[in-house]
N, CA, C and O atoms as a DFTB+ gen file, in Angstrom:
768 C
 N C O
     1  1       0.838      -1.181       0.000
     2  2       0.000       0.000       0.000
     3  2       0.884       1.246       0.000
     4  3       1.904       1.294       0.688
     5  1       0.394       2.475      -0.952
     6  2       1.202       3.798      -0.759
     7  2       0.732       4.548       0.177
     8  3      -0.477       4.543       0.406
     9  1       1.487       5.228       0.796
    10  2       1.273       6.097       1.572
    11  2       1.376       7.459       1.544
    12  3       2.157       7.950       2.359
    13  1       0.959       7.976       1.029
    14  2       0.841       9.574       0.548
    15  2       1.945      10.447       1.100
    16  3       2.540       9.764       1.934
    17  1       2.438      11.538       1.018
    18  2       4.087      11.501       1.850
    19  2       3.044      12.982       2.405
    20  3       2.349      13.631       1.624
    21  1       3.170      13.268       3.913
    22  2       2.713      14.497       4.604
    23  2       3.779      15.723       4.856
    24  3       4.965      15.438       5.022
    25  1       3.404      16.897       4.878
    26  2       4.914      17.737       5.005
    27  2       5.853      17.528       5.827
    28  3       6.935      18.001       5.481
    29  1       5.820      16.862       7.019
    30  2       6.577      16.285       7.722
    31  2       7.432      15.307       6.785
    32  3       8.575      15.721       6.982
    33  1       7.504      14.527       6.119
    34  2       8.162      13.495       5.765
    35  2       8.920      13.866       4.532
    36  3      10.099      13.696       4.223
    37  1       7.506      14.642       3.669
    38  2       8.408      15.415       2.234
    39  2       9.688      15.947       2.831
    40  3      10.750      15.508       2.389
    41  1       9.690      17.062       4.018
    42  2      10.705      17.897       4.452
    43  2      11.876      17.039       5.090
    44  3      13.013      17.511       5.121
    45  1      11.607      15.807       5.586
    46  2      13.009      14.766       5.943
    47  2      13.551      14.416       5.227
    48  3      14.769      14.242       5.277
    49  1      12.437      14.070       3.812
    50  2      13.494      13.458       3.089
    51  2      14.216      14.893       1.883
    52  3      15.260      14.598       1.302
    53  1      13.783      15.908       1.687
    54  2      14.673      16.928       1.332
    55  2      15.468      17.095       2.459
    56  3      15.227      18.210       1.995
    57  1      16.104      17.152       3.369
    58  2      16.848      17.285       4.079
    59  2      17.745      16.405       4.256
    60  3      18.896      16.817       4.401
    61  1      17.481      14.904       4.296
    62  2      18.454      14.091       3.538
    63  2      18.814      14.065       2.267
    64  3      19.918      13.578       2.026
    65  1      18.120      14.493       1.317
    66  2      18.688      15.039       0.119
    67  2      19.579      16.182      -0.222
    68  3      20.059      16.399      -1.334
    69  1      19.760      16.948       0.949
    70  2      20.469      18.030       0.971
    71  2      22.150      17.766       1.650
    72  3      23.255      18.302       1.558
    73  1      21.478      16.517       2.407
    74  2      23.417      16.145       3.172
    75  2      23.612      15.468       1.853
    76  3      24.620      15.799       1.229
    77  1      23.048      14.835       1.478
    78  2      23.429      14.092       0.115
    79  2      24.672      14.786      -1.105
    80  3      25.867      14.588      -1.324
    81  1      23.635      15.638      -1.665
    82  2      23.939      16.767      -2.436
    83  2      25.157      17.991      -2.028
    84  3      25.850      18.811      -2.629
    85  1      24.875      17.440      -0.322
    86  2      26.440      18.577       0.017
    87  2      27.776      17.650       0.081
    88  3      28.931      18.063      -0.027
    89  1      27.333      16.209       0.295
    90  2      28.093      15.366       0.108
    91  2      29.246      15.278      -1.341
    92  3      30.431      15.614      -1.324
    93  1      28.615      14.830      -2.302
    94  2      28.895      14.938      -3.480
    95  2      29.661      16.155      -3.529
    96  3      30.892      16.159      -3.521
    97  1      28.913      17.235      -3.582
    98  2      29.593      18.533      -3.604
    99  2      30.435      18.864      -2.985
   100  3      30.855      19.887      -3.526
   101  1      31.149      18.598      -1.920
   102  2      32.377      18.448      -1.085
   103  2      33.320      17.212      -1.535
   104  3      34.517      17.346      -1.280
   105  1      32.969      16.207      -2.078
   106  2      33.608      14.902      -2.857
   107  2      34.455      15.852      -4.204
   108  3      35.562      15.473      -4.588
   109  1      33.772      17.098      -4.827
   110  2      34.026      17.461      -6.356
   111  2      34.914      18.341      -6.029
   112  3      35.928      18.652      -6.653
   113  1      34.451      18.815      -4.859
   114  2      35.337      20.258      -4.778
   115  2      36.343      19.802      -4.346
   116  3      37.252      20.463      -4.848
   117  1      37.006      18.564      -3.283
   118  2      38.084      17.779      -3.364
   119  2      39.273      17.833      -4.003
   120  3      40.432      17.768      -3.591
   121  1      38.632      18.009      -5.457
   122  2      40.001      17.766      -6.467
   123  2      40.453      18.838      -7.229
   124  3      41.040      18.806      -8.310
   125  1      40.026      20.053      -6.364
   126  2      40.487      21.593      -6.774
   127  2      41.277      21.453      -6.044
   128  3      41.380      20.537      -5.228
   129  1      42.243      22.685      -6.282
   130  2      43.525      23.274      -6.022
   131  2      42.690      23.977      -4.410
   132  3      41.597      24.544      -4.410
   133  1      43.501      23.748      -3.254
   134  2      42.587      24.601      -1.877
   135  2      43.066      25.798      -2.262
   136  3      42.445      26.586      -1.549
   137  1      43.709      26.351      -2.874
   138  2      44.221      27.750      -3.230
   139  2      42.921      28.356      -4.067
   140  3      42.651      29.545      -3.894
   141  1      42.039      27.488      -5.051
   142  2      40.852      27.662      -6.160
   143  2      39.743      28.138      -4.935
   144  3      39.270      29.274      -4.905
   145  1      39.460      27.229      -4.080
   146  2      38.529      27.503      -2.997
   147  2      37.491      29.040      -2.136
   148  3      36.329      29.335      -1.855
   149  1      39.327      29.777      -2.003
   150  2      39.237      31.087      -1.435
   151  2      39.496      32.084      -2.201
   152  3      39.762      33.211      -1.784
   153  1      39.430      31.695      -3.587
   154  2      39.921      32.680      -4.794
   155  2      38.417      33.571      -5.548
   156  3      37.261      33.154      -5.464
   157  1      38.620      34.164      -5.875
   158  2      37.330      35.011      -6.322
   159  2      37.003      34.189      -7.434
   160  3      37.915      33.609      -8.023
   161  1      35.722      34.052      -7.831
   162  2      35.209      33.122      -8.594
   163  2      33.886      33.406      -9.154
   164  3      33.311      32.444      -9.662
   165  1      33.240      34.641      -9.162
   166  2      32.460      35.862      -9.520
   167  2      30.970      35.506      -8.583
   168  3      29.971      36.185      -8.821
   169  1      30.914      34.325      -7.445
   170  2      29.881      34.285      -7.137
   171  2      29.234      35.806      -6.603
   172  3      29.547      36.976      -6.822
   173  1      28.120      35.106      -5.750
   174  2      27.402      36.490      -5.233
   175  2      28.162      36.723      -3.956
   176  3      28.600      37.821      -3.612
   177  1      28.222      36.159      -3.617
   178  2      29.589      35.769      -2.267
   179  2      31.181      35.296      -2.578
   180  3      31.788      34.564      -1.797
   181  1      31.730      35.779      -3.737
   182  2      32.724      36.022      -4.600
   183  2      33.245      34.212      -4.283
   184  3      32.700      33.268      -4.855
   185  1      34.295      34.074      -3.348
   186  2      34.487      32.330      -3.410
   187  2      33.944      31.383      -3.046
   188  3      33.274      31.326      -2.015
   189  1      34.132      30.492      -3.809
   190  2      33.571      29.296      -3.295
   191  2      33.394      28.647      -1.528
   192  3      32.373      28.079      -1.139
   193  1      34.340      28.840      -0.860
   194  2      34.713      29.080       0.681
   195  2      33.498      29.552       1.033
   196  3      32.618      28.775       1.402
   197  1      33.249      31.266       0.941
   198  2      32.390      32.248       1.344
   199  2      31.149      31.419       1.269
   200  3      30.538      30.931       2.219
   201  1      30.897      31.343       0.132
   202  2      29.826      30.745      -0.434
   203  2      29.209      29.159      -0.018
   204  3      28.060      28.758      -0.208
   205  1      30.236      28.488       0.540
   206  2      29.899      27.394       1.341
   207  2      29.793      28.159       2.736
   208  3      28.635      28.033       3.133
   209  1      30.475      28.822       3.536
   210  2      29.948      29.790       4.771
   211  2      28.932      30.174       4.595
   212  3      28.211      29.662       5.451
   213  1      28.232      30.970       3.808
   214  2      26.765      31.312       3.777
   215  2      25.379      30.590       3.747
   216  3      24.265      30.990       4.082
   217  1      25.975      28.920       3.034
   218  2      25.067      27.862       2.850
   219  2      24.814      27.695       4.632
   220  3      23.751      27.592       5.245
   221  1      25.920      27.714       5.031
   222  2      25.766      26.912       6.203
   223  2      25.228      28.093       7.760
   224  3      24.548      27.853       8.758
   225  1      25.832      29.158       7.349
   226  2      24.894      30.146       8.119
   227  2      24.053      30.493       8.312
   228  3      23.734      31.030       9.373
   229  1      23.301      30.306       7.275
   230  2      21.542      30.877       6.925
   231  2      21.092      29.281       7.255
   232  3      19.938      29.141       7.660
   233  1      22.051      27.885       7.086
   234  2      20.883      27.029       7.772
   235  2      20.817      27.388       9.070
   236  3      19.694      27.629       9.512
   237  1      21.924      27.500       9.923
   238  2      22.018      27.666      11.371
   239  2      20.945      28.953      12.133
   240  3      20.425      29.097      13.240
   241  1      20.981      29.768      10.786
   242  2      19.777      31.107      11.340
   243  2      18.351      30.519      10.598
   244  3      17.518      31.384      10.868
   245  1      17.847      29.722       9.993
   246  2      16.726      29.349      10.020
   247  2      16.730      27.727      11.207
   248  3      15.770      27.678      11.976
   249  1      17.257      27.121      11.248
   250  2      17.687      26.385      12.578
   251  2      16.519      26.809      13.785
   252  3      15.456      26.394      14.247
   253  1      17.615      28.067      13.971
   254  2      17.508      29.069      15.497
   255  2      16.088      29.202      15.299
   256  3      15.331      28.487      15.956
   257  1      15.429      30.426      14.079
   258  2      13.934      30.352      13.824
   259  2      13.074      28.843      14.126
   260  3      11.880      28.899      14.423
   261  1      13.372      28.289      14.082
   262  2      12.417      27.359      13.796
   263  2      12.220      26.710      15.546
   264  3      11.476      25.840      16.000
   265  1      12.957      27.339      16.003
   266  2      13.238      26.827      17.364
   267  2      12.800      27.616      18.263
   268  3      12.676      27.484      19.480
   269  1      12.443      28.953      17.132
   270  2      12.778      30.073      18.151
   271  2      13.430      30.683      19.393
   272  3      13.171      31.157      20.499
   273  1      14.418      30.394      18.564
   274  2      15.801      31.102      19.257
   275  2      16.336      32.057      18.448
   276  3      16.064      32.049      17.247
   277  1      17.405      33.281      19.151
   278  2      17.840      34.785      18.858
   279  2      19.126      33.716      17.874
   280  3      19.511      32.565      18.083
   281  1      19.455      34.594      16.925
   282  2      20.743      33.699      16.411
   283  2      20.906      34.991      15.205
   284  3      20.060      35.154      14.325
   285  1      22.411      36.044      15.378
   286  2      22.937      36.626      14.900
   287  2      23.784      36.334      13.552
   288  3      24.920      36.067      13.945
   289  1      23.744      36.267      12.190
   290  2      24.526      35.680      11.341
   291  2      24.843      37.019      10.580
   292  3      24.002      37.858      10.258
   293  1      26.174      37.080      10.350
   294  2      27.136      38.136       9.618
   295  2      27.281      37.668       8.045
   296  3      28.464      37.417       7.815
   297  1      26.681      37.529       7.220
   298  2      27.278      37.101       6.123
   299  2      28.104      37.418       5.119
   300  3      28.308      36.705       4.136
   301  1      28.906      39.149       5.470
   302  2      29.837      39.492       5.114
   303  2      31.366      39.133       5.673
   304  3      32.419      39.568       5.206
   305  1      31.228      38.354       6.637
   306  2      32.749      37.750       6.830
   307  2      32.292      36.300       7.327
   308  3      31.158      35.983       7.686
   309  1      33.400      35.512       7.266
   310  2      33.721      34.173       6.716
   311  2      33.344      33.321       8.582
   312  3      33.716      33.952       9.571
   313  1      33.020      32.699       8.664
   314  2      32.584      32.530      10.385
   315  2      33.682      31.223      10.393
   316  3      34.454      31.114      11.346
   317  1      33.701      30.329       9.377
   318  2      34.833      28.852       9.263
   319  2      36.231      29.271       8.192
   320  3      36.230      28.766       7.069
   321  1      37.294      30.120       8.562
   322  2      37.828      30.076       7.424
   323  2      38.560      28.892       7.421
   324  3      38.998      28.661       6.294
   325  1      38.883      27.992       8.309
   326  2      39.395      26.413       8.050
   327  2      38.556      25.862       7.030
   328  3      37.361      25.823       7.322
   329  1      38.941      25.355       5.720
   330  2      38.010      24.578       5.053
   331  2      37.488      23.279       5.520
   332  3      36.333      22.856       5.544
   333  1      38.530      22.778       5.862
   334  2      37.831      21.033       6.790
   335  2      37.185      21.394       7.940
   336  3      36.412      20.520       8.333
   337  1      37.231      22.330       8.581
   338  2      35.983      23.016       9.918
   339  2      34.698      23.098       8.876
   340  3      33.646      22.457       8.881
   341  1      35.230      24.234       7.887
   342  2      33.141      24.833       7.607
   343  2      32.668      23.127       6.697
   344  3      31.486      22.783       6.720
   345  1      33.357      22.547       6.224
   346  2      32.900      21.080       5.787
   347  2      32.147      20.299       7.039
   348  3      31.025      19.810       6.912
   349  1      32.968      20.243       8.350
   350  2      32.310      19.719       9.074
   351  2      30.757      20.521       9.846
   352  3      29.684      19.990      10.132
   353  1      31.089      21.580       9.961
   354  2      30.524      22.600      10.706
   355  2      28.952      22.325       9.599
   356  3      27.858      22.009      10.067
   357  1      29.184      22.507       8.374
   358  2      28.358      22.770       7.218
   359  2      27.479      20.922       7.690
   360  3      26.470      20.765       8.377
   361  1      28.054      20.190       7.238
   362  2      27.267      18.955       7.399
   363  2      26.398      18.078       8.933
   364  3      25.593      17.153       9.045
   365  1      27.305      19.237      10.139
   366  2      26.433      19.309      11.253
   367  2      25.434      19.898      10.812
   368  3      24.550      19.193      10.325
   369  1      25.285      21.120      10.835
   370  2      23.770      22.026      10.299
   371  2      23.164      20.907       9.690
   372  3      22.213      20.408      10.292
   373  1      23.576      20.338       8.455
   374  2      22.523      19.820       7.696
   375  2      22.259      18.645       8.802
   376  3      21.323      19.088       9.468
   377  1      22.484      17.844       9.130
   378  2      22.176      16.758      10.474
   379  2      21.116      17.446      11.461
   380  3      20.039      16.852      11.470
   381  1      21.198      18.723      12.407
   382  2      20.810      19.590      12.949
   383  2      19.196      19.762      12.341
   384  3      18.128      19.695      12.951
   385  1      19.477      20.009      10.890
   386  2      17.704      20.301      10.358
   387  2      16.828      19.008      10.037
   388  3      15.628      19.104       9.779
   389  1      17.584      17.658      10.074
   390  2      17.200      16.448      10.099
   391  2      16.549      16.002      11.299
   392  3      15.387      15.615      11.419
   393  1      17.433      16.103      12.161
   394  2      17.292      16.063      13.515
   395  2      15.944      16.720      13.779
   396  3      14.898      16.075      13.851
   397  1      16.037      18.135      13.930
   398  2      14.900      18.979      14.395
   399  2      13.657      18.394      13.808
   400  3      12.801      17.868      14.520
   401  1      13.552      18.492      12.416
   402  2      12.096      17.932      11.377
   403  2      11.824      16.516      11.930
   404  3      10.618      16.276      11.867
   405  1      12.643      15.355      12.526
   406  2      12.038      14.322      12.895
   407  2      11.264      14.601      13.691
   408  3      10.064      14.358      13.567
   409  1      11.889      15.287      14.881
   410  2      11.565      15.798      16.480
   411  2      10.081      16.109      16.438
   412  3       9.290      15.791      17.326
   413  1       9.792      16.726      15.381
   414  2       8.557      17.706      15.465
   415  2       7.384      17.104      15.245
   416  3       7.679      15.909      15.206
   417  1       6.420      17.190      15.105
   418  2       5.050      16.311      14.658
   419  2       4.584      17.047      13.861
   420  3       5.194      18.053      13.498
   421  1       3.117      16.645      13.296
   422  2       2.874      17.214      11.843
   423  2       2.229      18.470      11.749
   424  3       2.037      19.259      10.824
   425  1       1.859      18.437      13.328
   426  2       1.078      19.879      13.068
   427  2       2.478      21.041      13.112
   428  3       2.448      22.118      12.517
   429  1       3.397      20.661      13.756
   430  2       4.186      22.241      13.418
   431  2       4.196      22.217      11.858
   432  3       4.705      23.244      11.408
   433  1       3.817      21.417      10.997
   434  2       4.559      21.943       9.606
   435  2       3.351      22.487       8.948
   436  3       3.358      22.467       7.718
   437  1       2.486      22.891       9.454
   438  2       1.132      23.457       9.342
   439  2       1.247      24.906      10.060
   440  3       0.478      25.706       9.527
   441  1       1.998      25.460      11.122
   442  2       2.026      26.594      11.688
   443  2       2.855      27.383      11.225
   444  3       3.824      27.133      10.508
   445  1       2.355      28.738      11.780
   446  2       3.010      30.351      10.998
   447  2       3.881      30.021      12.181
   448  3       3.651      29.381      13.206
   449  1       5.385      30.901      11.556
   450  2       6.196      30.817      12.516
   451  2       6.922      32.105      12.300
   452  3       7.527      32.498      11.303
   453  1       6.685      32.789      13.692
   454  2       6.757      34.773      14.029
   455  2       8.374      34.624      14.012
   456  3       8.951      33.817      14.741
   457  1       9.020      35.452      13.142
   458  2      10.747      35.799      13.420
   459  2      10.951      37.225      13.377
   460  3      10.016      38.007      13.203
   461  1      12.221      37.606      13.540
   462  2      12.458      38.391      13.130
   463  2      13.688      38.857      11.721
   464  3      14.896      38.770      11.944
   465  1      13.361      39.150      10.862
   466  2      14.555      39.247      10.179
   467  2      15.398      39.942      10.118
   468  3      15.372      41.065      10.622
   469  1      16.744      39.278       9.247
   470  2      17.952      39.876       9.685
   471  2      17.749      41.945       9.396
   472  3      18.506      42.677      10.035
   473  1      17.178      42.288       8.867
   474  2      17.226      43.931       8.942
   475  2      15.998      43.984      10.209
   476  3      15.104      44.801       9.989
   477  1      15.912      43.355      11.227
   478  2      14.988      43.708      12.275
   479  2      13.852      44.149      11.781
   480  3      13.699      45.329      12.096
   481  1      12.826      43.657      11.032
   482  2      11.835      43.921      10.924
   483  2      11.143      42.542      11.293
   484  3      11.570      41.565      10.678
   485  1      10.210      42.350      12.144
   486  2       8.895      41.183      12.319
   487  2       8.029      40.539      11.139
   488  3       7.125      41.079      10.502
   489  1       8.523      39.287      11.019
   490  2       8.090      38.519       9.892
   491  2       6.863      37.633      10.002
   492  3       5.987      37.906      10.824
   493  1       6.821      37.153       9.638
   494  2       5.811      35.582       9.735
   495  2       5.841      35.013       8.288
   496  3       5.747      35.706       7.275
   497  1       6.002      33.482       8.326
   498  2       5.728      32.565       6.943
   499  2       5.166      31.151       7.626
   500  3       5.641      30.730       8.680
   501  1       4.410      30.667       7.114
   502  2       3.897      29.523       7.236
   503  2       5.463      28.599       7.169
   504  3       6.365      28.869       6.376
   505  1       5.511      27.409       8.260
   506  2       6.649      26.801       8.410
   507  2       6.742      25.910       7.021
   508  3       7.886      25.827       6.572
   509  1       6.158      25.526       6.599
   510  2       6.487      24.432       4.830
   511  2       7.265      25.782       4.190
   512  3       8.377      25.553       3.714
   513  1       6.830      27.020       4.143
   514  2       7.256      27.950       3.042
   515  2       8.583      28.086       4.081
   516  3       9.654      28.215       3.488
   517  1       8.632      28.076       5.218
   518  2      10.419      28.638       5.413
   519  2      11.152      27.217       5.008
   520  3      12.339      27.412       4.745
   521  1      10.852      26.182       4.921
   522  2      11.218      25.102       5.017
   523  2      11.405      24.810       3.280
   524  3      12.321      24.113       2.843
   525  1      10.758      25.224       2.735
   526  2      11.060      25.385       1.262
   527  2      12.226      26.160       0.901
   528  3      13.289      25.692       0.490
   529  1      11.893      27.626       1.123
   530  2      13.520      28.578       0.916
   531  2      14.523      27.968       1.550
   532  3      15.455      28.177       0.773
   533  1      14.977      27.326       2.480
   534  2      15.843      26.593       2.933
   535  2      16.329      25.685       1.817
   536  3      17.481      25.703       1.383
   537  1      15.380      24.909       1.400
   538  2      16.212      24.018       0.631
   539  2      16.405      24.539      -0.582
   540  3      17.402      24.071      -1.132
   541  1      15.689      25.516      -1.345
   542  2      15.912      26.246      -2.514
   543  2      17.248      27.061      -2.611
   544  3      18.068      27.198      -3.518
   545  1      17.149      27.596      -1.218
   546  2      18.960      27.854      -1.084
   547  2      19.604      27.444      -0.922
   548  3      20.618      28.133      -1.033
   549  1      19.789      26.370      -0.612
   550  2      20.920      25.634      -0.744
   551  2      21.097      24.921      -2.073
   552  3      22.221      24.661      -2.502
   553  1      20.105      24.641      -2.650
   554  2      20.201      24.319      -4.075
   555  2      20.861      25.363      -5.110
   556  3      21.766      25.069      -5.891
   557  1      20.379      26.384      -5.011
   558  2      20.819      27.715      -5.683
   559  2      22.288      28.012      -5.528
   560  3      22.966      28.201      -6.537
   561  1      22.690      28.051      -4.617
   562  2      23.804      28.111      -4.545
   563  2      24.918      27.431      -4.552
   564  3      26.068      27.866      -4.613
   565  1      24.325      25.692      -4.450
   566  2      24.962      24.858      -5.159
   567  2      25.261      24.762      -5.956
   568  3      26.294      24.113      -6.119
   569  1      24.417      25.475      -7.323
   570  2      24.591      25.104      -8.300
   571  2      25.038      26.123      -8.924
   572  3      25.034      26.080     -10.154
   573  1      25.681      27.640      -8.044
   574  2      26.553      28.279      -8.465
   575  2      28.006      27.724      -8.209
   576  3      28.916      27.896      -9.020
   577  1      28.159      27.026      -6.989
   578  2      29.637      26.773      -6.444
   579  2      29.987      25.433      -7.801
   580  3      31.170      25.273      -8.102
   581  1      28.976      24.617      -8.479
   582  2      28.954      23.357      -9.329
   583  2      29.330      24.521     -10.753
   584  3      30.300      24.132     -11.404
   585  1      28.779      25.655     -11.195
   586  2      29.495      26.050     -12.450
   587  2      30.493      27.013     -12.229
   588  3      30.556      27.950     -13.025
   589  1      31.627      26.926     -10.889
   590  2      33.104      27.476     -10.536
   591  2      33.541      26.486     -10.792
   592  3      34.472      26.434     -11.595
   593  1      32.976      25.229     -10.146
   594  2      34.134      23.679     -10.499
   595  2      34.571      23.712     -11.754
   596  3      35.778      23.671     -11.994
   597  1      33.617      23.793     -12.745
   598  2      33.409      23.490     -13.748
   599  2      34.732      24.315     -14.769
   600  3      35.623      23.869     -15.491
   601  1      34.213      25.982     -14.299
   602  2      34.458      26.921     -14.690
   603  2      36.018      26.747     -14.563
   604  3      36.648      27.526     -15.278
   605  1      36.950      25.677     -13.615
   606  2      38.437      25.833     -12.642
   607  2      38.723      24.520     -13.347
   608  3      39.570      23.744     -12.903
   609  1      37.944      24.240     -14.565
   610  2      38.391      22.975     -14.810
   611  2      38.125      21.547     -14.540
   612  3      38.425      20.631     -15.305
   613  1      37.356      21.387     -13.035
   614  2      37.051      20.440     -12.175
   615  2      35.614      19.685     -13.229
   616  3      35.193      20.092     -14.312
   617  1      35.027      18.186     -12.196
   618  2      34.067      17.532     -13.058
   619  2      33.039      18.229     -11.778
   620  3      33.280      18.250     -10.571
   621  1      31.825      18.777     -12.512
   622  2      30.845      19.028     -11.802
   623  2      29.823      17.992     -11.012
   624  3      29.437      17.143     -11.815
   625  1      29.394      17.838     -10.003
   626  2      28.838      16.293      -9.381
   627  2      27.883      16.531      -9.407
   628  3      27.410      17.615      -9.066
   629  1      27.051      15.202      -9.991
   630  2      25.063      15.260     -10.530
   631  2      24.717      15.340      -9.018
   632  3      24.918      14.442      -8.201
   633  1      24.173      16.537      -8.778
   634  2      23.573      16.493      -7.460
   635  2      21.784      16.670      -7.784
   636  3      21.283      17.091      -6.741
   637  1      20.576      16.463      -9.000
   638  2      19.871      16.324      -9.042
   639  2      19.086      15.625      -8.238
   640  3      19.484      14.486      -7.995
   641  1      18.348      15.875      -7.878
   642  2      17.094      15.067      -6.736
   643  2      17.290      13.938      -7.959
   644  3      18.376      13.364      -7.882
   645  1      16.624      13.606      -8.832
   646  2      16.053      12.548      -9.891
   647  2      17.259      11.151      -8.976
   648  3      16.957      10.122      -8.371
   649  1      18.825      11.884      -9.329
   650  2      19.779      10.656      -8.733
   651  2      20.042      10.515      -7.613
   652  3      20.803       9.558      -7.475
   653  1      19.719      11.141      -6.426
   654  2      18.962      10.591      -5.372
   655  2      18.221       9.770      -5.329
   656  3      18.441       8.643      -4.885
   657  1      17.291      10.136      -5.740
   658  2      16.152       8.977      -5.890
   659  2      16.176       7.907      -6.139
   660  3      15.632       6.982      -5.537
   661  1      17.047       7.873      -7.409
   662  2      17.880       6.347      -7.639
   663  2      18.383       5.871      -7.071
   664  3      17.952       4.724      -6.951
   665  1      19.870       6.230      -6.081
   666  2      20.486       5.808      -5.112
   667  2      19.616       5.436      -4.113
   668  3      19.576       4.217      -3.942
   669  1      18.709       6.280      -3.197
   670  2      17.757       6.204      -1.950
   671  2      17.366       4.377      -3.028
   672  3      17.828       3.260      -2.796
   673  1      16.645       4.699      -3.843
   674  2      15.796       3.238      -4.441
   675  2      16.452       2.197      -4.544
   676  3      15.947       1.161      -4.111
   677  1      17.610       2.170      -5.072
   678  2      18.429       1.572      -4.783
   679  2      18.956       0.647      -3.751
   680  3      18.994      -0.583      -3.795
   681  1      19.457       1.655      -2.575
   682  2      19.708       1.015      -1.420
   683  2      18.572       0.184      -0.872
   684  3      18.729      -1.004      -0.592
   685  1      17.531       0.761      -0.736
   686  2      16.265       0.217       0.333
   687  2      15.867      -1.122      -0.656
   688  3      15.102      -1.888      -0.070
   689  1      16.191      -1.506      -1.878
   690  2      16.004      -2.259      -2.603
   691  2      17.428      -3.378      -2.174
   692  3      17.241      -4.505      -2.633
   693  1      18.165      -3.297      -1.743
   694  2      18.976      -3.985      -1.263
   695  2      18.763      -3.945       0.139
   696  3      18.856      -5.122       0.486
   697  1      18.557      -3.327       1.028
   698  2      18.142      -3.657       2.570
   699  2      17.213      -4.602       2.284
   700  3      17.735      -5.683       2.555
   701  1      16.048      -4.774       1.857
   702  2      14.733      -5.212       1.462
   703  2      15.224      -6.701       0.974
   704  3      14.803      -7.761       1.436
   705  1      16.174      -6.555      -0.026
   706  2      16.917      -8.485      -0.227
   707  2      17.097      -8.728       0.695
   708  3      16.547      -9.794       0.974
   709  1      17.961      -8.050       1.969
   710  2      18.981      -8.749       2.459
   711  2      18.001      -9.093       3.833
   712  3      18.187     -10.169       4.403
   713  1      17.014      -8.201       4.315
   714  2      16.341      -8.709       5.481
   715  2      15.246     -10.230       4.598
   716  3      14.985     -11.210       5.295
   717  1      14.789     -10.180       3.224
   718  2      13.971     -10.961       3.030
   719  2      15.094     -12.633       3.175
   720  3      14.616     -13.685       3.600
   721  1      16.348     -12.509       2.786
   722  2      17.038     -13.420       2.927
   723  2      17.498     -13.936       4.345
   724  3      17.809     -15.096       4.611
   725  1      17.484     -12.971       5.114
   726  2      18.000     -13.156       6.539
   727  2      16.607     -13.579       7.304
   728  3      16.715     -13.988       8.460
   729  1      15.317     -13.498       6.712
   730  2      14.259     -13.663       7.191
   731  2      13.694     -15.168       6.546
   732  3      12.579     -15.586       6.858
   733  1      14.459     -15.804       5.758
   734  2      14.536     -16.771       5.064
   735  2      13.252     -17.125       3.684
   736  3      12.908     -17.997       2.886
   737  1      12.862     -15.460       4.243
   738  2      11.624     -15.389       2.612
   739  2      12.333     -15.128       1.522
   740  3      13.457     -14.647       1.663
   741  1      11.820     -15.393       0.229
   742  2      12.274     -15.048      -1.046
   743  2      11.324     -14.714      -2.066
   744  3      11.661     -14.425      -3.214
   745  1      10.050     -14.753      -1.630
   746  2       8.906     -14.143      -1.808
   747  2       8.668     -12.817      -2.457
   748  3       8.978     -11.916      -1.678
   749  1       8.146     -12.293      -3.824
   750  2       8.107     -11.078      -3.834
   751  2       7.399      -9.979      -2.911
   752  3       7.624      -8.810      -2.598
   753  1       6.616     -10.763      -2.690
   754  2       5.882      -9.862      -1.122
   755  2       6.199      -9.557      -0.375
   756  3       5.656      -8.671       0.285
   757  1       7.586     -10.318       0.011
   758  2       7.838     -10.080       1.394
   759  2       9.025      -8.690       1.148
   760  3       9.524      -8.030       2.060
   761  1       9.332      -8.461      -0.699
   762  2      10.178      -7.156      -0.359
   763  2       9.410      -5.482      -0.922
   764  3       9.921      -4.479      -1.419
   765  1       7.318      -6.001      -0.365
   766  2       6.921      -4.790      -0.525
   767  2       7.104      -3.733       0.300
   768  3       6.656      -2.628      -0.004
């Protein structure tokens, strides 16, 4: 039987799609020069560095929102300039918004949620819509830091949802053998 996916669950699994996708994208950027990294590279946040700092700041300040908690983010200077820190720092956050979205039940993803934004003015958005720009930014700007790789020479990494999907299908299609074998069924039923 299908089970219809509720905003609660859509939003877990974009959020595992997002460590995914930062995954890869930290795998590509790998095989640049670390000198290419902190070099101007015409983003909107000029390097690639910056530009991974900002991914990971604005999760940590929608984080705080969602928690409602005060949380100050500078996005004109660099908060990780260690690159193996903001890598780690960056893939906590994404864990952090995994974490939180399990925690929650379904009605928060149904509620307005009061912030304030960064120019101090009093906001409100329904939590699916902050929970959307979240992942739209990080997409967006992925896929500026994916045409610098490109741009430096590097191979750009398919970070499309579509090959997610494949992989995610994939795997659970092999968990699914391996418990039906360890369960001593071989049954197609038993790997619905």
């Amino acid at each position: 039987m299908h089970t219809p996916y509720s905003w609660k669950s859509y939003f877990v699994v974009l959020s595992d799609y997002q460590q995914w996708a930062n995954d890869r994208l930290f795998a590509a950027l790998g095989s640049l020069d670390p000198a290419q990294l902190s070099s101007p590279q015409g983003l909107f946040f000029g390097s690639i560095h910056h530009t991974t700092d900002h991914i990971m700041q604005v999760g940590r300040l929608w984080c705080a929102r969602l928690r409602g908690e005060p949380y100050q983010a500078d996005f004109k200077r660099i908060l990780y300039p260690d690159w193996n820190q903001l890598i780690e720092m960056t893939q906590s956050q994404s864990a952090e918004l995994s974490l939180l979205l399990e925690a929650r039940d379904e009605a928060f993803f149904d509620e307005r949620l009061a912030f304030t934004s960064s120019n101090g003015q009093a906001r409100e958005m329904w939590v699916r819509d902050v929970l959307t720009h979240m992942m739209n930014h990080q997409t967006h700007h992925r896929g500026q830091i994916s045409a610098a790789i490109t741009r430096l020479g590097g191979a750009a990494p398919e970070m499309d949802y579509f090959y997610y999907k494949i992989e995610m299908d994939g795997y659970l299609q092999t968990v699914r053998a391996d418990q039906s074998l360890s369960n001593g069924s071989t049954s197609p039923s038993s790997l619905a």
